[in-house]
C-alpha positions, 0 to 999 in steps of 0.5 A: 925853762930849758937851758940851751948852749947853742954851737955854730962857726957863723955868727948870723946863724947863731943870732937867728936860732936864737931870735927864734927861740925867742919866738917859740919860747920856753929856752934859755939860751946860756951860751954860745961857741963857734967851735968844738973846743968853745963849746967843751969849755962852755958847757964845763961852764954852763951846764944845759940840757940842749945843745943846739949843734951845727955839724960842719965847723972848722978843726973838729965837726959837730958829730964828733962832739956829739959822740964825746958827751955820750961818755958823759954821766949828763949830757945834755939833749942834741939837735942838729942844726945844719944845711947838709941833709945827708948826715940824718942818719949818723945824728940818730946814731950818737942819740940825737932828739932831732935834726933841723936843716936849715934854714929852720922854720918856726913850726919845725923848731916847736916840734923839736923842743917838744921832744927835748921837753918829752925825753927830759920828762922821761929821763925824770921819771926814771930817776925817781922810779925804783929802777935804774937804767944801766947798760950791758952788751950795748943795749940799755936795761932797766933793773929794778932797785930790789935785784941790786946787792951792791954798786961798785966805782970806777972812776967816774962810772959805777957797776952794779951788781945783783946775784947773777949778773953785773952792769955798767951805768954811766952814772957816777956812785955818788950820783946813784947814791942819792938816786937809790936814797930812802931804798935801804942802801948804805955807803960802806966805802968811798967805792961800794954802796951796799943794799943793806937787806943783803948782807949774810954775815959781817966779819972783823978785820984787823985794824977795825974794819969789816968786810961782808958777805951778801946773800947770793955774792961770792965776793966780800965788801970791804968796809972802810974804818971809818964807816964801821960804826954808822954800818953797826949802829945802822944794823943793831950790832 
């Protein structure tokens, strides 16, 4: 069941989307706002993954909102649903699914939701597959799990790092945590996950921490106090 928020300022136009949601089926619609700022704090509250987003609504438009969750680690699919046809091609620049003009018909709602069914599938796929999809001079890249020496935080993002190049991904460190779980990495410090196959040589430091050198990487890896002896039991050492 796909979990929708539908964002529209017109109440009747709200009420129909969601009867024919009702009709094609498969959506649970969670939520509904009337502006931008409603819809920021419901889906705080109520986490989705289609927006169901209309474009001209009083103090701040759709697009706008559409451009702001693309910062977001998850951000749930987009579908415009508007009566102005002339702003398709700025909905496809911030990643739109798709774009409905209204008023919407059945048919054209269904295919709608077989493309969020699609994307969410693939999004899906890539999680569990040994790549991890990250971004570098604004184009999306896979990179598979092995080239990857270390990921670094930073604030609620993440770089890794392999021997020659360095990538950003939206996706916090703890999240790629769990996503690179079972693939020989461990967490040495509340900011870096290392690939343990990597690391060359381990190097004391007063106070009982440790830093380490990795295969390829000029840079050291601090490890935090308390995670020096889960690192050396999981090394042998």
């Amino acid at each position: 069941m796909i979990k929708a928020i539908i964002v529209d300022d017109e109440a009747p136009a709200r009420s129909e989307l969601r009867f024919l949601l009702g009709e094609v089926g498969g959506v649970d619609v969670v939520a509904e706002a009337a502006n931008v700022r409603e819809a920021i704090e419901k889906l705080k509250e109520y986490p989705c993954d289609l927006m169901f987003l209309d474009i001209n609504m009083p103090e701040a438009s759709g697009m706008k909102l559409a451009e702001a969750m693309q910062n977001l680690t998850y951000r749930p699919n987009v579908i415009f649903v508007t009566a102005y046809s002339e702003f398709a091609l700025d909905a496809f620049k911030v990643n739109a699914i798709d774009y409905l003009v209204k008023p919407v018909e059945t048919d054209r709602l269904k295919q709608a939701i077989a493309r969020v069914r699609e994307n969410m599938s693939l999004h899906a796929q890539v999680q569990h597959a040994n790549r991890i999809p990250v971004e570098k001079g604004g184009k999306k890249i896979l990179i598979g799990v092995d080239k990857i020496r270390f990921v670094m935080a930073r604030d609620d993002y993440a770089y890794l790092q392999t021997t020659d190049d360095k990538f950003f991904s939206t996706v916090s460190l703890a999240q790629l945590e769990k996503r690179l779980e079972g693939h020989g990495f461990f967490r040495v410090h509340r900011g870096y996950l290392v690939n343990l196959s990597a690391i060359e040589e381990v190097l004391p430091q007063e106070g009982g921490t440790l830093l380490l050198r990795l295969n390829g990487i000029e840079e050291t890896i601090p490890v935090s106090r308390r995670r020096v002896s889960a690192l050396k039991k999981v090394l042998g050492l």
